[in-house]
N, C-alpha and C positions, 0 to 999 in steps of 0.2 A: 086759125091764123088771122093776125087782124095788122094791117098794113100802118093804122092811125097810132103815132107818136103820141096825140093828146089825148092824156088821159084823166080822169075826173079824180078830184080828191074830195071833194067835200061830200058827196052822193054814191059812194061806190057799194055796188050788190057785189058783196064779200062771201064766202062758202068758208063756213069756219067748222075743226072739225073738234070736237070737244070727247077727251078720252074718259069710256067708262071703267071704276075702277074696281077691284074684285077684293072681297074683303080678306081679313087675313093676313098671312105674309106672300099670298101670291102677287108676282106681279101683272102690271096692269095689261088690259086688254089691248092689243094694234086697231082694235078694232070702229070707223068713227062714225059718231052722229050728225048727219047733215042738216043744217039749221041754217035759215038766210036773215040776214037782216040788215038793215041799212046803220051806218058810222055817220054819225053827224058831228062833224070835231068842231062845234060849237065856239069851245075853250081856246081854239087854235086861230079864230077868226078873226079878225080886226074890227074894229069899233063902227059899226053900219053897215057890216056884212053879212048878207045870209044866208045860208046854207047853200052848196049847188054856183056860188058866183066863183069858186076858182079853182083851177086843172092845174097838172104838173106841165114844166116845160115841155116843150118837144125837143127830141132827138133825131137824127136821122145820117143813115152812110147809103150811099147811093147805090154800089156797088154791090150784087148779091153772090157773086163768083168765087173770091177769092179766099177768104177764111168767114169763121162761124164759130159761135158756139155748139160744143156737141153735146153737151154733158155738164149736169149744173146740181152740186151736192150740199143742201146747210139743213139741216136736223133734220127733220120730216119729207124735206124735197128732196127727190133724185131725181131728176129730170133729164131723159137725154132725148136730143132735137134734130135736125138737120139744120140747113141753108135755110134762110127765111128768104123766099124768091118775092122777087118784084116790092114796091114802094120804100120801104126806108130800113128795109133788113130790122124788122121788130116781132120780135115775138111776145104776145101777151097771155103771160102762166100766170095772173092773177089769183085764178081759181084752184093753184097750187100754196099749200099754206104751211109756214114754218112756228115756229111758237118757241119762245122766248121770253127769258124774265131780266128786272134790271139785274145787272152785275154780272150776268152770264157770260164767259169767253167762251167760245163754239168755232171747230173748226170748220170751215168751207174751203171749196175744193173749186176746179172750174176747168173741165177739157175743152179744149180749143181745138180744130182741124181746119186745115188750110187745104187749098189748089196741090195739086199733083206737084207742082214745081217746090213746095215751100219754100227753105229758105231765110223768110222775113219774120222781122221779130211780132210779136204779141204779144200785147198788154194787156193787163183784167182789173178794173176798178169796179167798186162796189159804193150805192147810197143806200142807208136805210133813215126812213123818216121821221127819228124817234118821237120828235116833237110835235109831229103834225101838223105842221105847218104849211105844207105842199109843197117847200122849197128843202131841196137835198142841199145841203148847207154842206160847206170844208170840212163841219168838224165830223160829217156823218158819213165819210166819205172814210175807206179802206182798202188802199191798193194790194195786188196780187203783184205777179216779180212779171218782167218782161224775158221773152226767150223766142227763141228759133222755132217754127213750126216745122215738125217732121216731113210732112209734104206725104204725098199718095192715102191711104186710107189708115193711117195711124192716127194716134191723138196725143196732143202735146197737155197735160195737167199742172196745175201750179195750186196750190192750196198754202191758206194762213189762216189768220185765227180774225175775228170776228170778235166784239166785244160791244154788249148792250150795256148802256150809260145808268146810273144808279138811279136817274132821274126822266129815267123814258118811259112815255105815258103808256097805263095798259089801254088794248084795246088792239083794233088791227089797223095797219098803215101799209104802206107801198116800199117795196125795196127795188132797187133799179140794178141792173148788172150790165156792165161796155163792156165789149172786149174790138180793141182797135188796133190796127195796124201798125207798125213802126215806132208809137208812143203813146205814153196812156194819155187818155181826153182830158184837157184841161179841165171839162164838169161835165156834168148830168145831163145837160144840154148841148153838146156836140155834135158836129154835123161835120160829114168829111165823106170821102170815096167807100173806104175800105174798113170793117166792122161789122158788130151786130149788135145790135142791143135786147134785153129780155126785163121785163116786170115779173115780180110774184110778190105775193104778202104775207109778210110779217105780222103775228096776234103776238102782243106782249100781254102777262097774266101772272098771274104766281107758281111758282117751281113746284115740281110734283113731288108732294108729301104735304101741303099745305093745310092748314086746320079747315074742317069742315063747317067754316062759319060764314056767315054773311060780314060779317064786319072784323072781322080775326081778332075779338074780343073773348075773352071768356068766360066773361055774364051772356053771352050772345051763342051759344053752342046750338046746332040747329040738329035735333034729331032723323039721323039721314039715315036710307038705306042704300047709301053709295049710288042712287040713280038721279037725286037733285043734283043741276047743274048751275054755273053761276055765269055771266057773261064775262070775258074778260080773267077769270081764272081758269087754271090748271090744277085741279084738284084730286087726290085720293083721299078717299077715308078709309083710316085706320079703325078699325074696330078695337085692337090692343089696346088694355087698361095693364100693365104688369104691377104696376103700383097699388092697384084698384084704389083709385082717387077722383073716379068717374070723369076721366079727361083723357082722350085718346094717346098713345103714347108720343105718336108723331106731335100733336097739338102740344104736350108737356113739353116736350122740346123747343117746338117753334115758339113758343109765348113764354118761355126759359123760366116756367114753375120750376123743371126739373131741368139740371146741366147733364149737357152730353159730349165728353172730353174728348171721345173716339169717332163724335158725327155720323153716328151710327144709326139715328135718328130712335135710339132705346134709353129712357132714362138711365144717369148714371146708377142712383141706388139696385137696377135690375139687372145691374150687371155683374160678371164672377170680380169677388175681393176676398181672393185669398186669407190676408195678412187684416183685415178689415180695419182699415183705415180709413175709408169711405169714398176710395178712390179705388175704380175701376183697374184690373190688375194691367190691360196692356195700356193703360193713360198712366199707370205708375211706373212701367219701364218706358215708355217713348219720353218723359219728363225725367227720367231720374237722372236725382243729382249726384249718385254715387255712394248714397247712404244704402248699406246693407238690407234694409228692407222693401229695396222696389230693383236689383240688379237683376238680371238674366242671364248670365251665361252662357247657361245650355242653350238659348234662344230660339224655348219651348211655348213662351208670352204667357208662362209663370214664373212670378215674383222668386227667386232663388231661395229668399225668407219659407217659404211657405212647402220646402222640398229637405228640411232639415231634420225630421226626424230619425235616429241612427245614421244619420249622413253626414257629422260634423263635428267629429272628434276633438278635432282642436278648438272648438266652440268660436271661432273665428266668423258666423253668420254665411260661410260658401260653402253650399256641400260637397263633400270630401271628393268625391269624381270631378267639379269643376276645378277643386285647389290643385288636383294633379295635371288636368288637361292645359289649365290656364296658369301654369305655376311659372312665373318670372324668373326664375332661376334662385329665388329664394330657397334654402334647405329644410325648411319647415313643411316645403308644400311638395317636395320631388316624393317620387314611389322608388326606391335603390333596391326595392324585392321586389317589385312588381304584382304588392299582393292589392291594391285598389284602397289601400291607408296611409295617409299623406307619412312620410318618415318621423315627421314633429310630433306624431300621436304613439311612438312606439320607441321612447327615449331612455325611460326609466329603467337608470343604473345601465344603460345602454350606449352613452355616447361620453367620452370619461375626455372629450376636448371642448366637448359642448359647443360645438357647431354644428346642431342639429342635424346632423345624419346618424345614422345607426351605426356603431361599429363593423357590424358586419359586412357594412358596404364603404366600409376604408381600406385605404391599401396597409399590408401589416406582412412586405416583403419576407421578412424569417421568420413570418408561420410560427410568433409564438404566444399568437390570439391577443397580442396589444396590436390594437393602432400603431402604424409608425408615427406619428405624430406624438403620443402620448408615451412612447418608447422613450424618443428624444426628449421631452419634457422632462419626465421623471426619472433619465440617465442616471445613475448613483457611479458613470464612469466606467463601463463592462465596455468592454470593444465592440455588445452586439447592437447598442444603443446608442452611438457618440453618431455626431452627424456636424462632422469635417466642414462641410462644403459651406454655408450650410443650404440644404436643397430638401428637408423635409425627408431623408431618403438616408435609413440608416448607412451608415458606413460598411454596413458587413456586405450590407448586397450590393456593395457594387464594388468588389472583390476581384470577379473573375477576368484574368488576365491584366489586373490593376493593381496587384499588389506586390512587385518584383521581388521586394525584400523580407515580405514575409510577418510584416509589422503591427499586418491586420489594419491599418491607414491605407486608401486608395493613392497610389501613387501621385495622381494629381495632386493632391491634397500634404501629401509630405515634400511636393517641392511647393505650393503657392505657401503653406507654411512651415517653409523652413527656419531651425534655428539658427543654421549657419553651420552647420552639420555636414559632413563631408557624404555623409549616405544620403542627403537627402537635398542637396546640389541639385541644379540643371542647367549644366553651362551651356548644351547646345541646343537646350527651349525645346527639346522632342516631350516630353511630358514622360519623360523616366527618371528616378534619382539617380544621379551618378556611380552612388557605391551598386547598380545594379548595373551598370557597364564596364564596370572595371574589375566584376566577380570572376576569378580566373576559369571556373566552371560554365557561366552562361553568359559570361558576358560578352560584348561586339566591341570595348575598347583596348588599347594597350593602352599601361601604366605605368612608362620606362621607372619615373623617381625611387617606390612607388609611395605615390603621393595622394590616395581614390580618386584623385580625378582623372580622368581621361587626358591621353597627350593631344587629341585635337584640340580641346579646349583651353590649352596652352600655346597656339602657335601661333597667335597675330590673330589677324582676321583672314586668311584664309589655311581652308584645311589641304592638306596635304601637301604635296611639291612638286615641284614640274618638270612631268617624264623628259628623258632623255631626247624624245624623239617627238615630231610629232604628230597629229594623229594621222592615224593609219586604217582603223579600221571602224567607221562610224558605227557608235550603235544609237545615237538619237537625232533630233533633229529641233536646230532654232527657227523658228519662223518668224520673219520682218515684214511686215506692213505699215506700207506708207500711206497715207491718204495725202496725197498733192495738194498743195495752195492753190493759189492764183498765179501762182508763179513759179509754175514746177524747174523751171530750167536752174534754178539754184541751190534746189536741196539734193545731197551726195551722202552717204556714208560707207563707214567702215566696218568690220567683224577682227576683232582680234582675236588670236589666240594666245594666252599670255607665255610667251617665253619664243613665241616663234611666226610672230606678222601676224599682218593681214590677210583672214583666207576668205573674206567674200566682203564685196564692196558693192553699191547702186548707184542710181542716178548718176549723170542731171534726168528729167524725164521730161516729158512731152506734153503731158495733155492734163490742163488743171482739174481739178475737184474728181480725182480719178483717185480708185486704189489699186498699189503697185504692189504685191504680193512675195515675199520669194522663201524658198526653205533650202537650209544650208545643214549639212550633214555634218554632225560633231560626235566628239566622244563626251561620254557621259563622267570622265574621271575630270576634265581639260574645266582650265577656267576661262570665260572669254569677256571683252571687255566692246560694249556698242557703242559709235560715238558718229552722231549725224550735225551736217552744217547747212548751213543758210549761206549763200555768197554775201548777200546784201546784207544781211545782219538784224532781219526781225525774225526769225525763226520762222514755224509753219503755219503759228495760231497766235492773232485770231484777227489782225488789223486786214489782213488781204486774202480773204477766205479759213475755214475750219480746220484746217488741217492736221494730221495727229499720226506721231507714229507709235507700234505697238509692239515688243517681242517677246516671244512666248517660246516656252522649250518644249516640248513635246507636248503642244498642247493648252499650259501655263503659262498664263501671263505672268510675266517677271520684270519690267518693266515697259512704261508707256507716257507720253508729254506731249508736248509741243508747240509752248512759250516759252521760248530762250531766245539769246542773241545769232551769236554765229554760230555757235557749238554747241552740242548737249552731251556728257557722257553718263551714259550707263553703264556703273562696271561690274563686275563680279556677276555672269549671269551663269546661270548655275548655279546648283544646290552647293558643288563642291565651294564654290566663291564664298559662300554665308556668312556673316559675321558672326560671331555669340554675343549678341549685345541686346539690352532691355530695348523694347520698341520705346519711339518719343511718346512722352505725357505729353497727350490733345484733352485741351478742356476748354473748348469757346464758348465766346460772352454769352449769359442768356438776360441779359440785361436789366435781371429781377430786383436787384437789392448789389451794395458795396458797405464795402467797411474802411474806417477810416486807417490811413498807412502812412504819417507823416508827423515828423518833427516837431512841426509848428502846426498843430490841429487846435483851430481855435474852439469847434466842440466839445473836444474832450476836459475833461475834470482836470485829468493831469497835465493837460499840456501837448499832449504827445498822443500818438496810438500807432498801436503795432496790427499786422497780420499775418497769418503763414498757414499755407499749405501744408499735404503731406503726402507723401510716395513711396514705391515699396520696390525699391532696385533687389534683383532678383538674381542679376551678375554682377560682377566686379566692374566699373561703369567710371568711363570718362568724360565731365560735362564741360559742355561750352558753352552753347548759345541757350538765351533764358528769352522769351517773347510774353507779354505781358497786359493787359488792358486797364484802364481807368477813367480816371474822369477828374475836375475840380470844381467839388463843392463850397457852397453856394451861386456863387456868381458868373460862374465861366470864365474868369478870367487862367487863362495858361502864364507861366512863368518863362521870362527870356532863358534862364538855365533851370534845370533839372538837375537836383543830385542824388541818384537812388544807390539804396543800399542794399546788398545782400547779403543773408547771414544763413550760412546750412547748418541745423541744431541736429542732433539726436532727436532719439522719443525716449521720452520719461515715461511710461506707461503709455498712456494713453493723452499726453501734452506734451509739446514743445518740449528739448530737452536744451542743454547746454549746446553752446556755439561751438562749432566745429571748424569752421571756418566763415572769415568776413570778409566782403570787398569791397569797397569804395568808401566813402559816396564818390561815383563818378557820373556820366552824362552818358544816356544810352545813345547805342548809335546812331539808331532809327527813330522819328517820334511823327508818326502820322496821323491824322485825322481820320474815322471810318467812316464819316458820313453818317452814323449811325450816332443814337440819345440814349443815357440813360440817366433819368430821374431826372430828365429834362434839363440836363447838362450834356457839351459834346463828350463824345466816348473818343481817345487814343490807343492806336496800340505801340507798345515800344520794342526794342529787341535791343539786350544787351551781351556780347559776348566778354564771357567770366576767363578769365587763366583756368588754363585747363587742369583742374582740381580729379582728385580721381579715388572716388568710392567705392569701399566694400559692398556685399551686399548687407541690404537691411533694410528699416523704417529710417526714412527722414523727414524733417519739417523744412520748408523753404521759407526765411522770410524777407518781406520785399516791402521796403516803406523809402519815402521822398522829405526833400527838406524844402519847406517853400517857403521860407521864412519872407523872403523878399513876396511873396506875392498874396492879396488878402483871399486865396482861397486854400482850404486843405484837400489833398490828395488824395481820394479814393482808390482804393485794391476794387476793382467790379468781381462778382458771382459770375460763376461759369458752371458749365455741365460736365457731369460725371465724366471723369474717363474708366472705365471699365475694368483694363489693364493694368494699368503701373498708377492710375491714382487710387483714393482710400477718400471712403465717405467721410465726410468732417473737415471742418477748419477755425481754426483757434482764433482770437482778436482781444488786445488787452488792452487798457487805456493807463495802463500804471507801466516800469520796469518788465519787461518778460518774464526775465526770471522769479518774480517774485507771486505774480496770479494771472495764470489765461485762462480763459474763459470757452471752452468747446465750444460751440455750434457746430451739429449732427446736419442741419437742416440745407447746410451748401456746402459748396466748392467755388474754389476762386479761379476764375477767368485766365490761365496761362499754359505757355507751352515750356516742357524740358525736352532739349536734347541729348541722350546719353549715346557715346560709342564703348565699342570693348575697353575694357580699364589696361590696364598697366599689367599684360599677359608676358611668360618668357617667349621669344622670337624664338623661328623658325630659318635664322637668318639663309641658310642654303635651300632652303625650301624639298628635305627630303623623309619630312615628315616626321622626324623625331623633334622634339622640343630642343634647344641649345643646351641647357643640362644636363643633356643626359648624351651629348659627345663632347671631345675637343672643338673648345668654339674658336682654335687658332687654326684648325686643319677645314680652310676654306672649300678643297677641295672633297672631302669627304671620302680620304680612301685612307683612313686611319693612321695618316703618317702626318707631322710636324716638319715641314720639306722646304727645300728650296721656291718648289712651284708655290707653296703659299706667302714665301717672299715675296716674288711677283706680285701676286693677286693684289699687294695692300701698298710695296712699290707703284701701282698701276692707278690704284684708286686714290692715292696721295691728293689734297687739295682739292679732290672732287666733292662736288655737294649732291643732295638729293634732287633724283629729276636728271642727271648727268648720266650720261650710257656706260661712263666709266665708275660711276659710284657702286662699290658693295656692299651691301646693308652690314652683312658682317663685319667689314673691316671697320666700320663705325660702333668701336666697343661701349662710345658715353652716350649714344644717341641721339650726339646733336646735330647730326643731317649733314656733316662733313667730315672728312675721313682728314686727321690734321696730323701734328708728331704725335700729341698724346693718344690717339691711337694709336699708333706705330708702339712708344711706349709697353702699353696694355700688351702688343699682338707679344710682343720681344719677353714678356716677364712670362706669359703662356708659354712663348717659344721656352726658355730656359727649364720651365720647371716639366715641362716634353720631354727635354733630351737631356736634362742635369747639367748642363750646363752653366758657368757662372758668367760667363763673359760673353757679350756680341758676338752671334755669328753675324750680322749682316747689319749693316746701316744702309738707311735711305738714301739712294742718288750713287751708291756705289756700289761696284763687283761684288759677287760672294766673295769672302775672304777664309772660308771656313766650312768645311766639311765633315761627316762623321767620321769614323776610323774606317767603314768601310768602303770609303771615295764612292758609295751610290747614290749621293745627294739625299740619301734620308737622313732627316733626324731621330730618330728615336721611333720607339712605339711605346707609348709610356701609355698610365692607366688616364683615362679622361681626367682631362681639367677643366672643371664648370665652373662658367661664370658666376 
């Protein structure tokens, strides 16, 4: 132990230990040779300086108590110490020697132990003094991290990397190591309480494997037997020639006669090259660029190229075990047998779709050794190869319990295409053809007319009629949830049952953003109608919290909202409630591409240009409201009016057919902005409601074009996304007459909405489930007699409108939503040809005047008279 801070630099007796090396491929001996001799850094001196006239700074921390170095670790040095008691806490490990070349990063480590209390942080900086200079300079300086010391007999370590400068001189120098309390020392000369400081030396040389030369030339090779030593290097000699070019192989590399790609310190030519390209085989995979003869796969660090023999059927350059392991999902490379041969190698006259899988591993449902694929392909029309759908999936197999009528067509498939065919209907969208419900053997309909359709799907929009009574004996149950606003005390609703109140009601409630639950016990035959309000009049959602209501029938959501004003109705909940009606055609913008739809289209050839849609009503279907997107190209400018037209065509094949009905040009009702671009014009949408027009089922084309004569841009129809359901891939655009040339495009759909209700069905007007045709539609009451009492009935309803508690649907025989004379008329000429009579029994506003022969106020029982 040496208490003196100053230490000598220009004279120092250094212990250097110089490793012996062992020829061969063993590695070198730990073992060192102790040699002394004095470091004259001459080179490092100033101009009239001589050797021995200058020391390193002093350091010094006064304090020997409280922390220390314990433990001090960089390549050859482990050192571990105690406390350095008494004078400036120094310890001098000179005679401890590390070695080092330039460019070397080397990690070092450094335990620190404090006083029993610890606690206080600890810093660790490091000098080494590449240059030799005597002076530990900023730039040779490399901090350790600052931290807590454990306190009692642990040790606190912090280790970083170490890095020798490309230009630090060989030879040995001085390395300084602080470690000080609370923050690291501003330099290498620090003086404070608390700390320690420690010396050792650093010998920089040349890295081990270095030629065995005096001058690392190669005219200069100095025949060694690994026991010459050199000062100032770190040397092995290799005795290895693999090249036999009499130059040790480490030396071929280090003087780069010969390149070594792998730093393996073996020239490249001695190394395995499979593929002999002259590239080392794992410097040809850690470089490759993807070209089939340097890949690995297996990532065996042989070239993939060099593993192909009988392993590469497809001659694709991967052998066949990696094509399957690493096969992308390509069909060339899948094993579908499992026998270890890619499938692309096992094709011939074996795969008749040529999409490289084997037949044998296609699906071929009827088992009768074709593909189903190639089944449907080469159909010549057999029922056991058509494919309806189409879904890749013959039509035979998928038969069971799908084909009602027996047709060998999957029932799905004869209603989505039907001809119009009474067998092959679906008015109530179950996914059966009609003529299989109305089979007197199996079927689930009546067919009073008989007409194959079913009498449900003739009675309005709701099925059945409403019991006498009401319910009595629940078998299901509705369930309403509420989720409260911010303002629960205003929202209330109701539950109706149709023909007989109100059976369950809620709110106001109490406590916002709450959900209020309730289940109400109904019958499964009953229709009910939900209608929730707002006091205030913004509904539940969304300006004054989330709010949302939700009802569900056994389980099923069947309706849920909750942006409206004051009211919301929900009606018809229940299956029984169901309309038979096509759901709306949804096809929003996807704002890819438009076509031009206007009168005055300054693009087009002709002047003009048309577009249309096309939809596939699947019921008898009444339309109203038409919603719509666009845009005006070039310039953006919008026109003060709007005159759009619409025109429902037929289908001529497969195009636009003749006009069916036209309406306008009128002004839509709505014309809004969406905030949204397309083709860098704004996007509108509009919504027009049409006279309610009312379609068979079939194919239609909708077409929808603007006059913007007044305004210098034309009209665009925007592209919209499929609808699924009631739309059809394709849309037509023609720049000449319609009828004369349209033009398909397969590749879109045009941005609009249709709304369809049930078409123009015979009523149910007494709601007891037989269609009106097929009783007296004068015998209101429904007990087969033409009477006095349904005098009343239409007495009663006289001058009522619809919506009126006195109005009866029946006694309204023209349907125009008031019950007036010509009603009365209508009921009087039923009455007469009831009872044979030719003359009034009974006029409006006054007494019976007139009775049967048997004074019991009936008239007659005649055979029905349908509307």
């Amino acid at each position: 132990m040496n208490t003196s801070v100053l230490v000598s630099c220009s004279a120092a007796s250094l212990w250097l230990g110089v490793v012996a090396g062992i020829g061969g491929s063993e590695e070198p001996s730990a073992e060192r040779v102790a040699v002394s001799y004095t470091v004259a850094d001459e080179g490092a001196l100033g101009a009239g300086e001589a050797p021995g006239a200058r020391a390193y700074c002093e350091a010094c921390y006064t304090d020997d108590t409280d922390d220390w170095i314990a433990e001090f670790r960089f390549n050859e040095i482990n050192n571990v110490s105690g406390i350095e008691v008494g004078g400036c806490s120094y310890g001098d490990y000179r005679d401890q020697q590390a070695y080092a070349y330039p460019g070397m990063v080397a990690p070092m480590t450094v335990g620190v132990g404090s006083s029993p209390l610890g606690g206080w942080a600890h810093c660790v900086s490091v000098w080494i003094d590449w240059n030799h200079d005597c002076v530990f300079d900023a730039s040779e300086r490399t901090d350790g991290e600052c931290g807590s010391g454990p306190g009692g007999d642990e040790v606190r370590y912090t280790s970083f990397d170490v890095t020798a400068p490309a230009d630090a001189v060989f030879g040995a120098t001085t390395m300084r190591v602080i470690e000080r309390n609370i923050t690291w020392p501003p330099d290498a000369c620090d003086s404070d309480a608390y700390g320690e400081i420690e010396d050792y030396t650093v010998v920089v040389g040349e890295p081990f494997g270095a030629c065995c030369t005096s001058t690392g030339c190669l005219d200069d090779i100095v025949e060694s037997d690994c026991t010459e030593t050199f000062l100032g290097h770190r040397s092995v000699c290799d005795p290895n020639d693999c090249n036999s070019n009499g130059i040790s192989d480490n030396c071929d590399v280090a003087t780069e006669v010969s390149p070594d790609c792998n730093e393996s310190a073996i020239p490249d030519e001695c190394e395995e090259d499979c593929n002999t390209n002259g590239i080392p085989d794992d410097c040809d995979i850690a470089d490759c660029d993807g070209s089939y003869w340097c890949l690995d796969y297996q990532m065996d660090g042989i070239p993939d190229v060099c593993q192909l023999e009988n392993n590469d059927c497809n001659s694709n350059q991967v052998p066949d075990d990696v094509d399957i392991a690493c096969c992308g999902g390509a069909a060339w490379c899948q094993d579908c047998q499992g026998d270890g041969v890619p499938d692309g190698c096992q094709l011939d006259n074996n795969d008749c779709n040529t999409n490289y899988i084997p037949d044998e591993c296609e699906p071929d449902c009827n088992s009768n050794g074709i593909v189903d694929e190639c089944d449907i392909r080469d159909c010549d029309g057999s029922y056991w190869c058509l494919d309806c759908h189409p879904d890749g999936i013959p039509d035979q197999c998928q038969l069971e319990d799908n084909d009602c009528n027996s047709n060998l067509i999957p029932d799905d498939i004869d209603v989505a295409d039907c001809d119009g065919s009474l067998w092959c209907l679906d008015c109530q969208g179950n996914g059966v053809p009609d003529g299989c419900e109305v089979d007197p053997d199996t079927g689930q309909s009546e067919d009073c007319q008989p007409d194959g359709i079913p009498d449900e799907c003739q009675l309005g929009q709701e099925i059945g009629g409403v019991p006498e009574e009401p319910c009595t004996a629940p078998d299901a149950t509705i369930t309403i949830d509420i989720l409260a606003d911010n303002y629960p005390g205003e929202t209330t609703w109701t539950l109706v049952e149709r023909g007989f109140g109100v059976v369950a009601s809620g709110g106001p409630y109490l406590t916002p953003d709450t959900l209020y639950s309730t289940d109400v016990a109904v019958c499964s035959d009953r229709c009910y109608d939900f209608t929730i309000f707002d006091s205030y009049g913004d509904g539940i959602c969304c300006g004054y919290g989330e709010g949302y209501y939700q009802v569900y029938v056994d389980g099923v959501l069947e309706a849920e909202g909750g942006e409206f004003g004051t009211s919301e109705l929900a009606a018809g909940i229940g299956p029984i409630c169901a309309p038979w009606a096509d759901p709306p055609l949804i096809q929003p913008p996807d704002r890819l591409a438009s076509f031009a739809a206007d009168l005055d289209c300054d693009a087009c050839s002709a002047g003009l240009g048309f577009a249309a849609d096309n939809v596939h009503l699947q019921y008898p279907s009444t339309l109203g409201t038409i919603r719509f997107w666009g845009a005006y190209h070039p310039s953006n400018q919008s026109p003060d009016q709007d005159a759009f037209t619409v025109v429902i065509r037929g289908q001529a094949e497969c195009n636009p057919g003749p006009a069916i009905a036209t309406f306008g040009p009128m002004p839509p009702i709505t014309k809004e902005l969406t905030g949204e671009t397309v083709s860098g014009v704004d996007e509108y949408v509009y919504t027009i409601e049409l006279p309610r027009v009312s379609l068979a089922p079939g194919y239609y084309w909708f077409q929808i074009y603007n006059n913007t004569i007044d305004s210098p841009d034309t009209w665009r129809w925007e592209t919209g996304q499929r609808d699924m359901f009631v739309g059809l891939m394709g849309m037509a655009y023609t720049f000449t007459v319609p009828e004369e040339c349209w033009y398909c495009e397969c590749e879109f759909d045009l941005a609009w909405e249709l709304h369809p209700s049930p078409g123009p069905m015979t009523n149910d007007c007494n709601t007891n489930g037989v269609p009106d045709e097929c009783e007296l539609i004068c015998d209101f009451d429904a007990d087969g007699l033409v009477d006095g009492a349904d005098y009343q009935t239409i007495l009663a309803s006289c001058a009522h409108i619809f919506g009126d508690e006195e109005y009866q649907p029946c006694a309204d025989f023209d349907d125009d939503g008031t019950v007036s004379l010509a009603d009365y008329q209508e009921w009087l000429m039923c009455y007469r040809a009831a009872s044979g009579m030719r003359t009034p029994a009974f006029s409006p506003g006054i007494e019976e005047t007139a009775q049967s022969s048997d004074d019991t106020g009936t008239i007659g029982s005649p055979e029905a008279v349908r509307r």
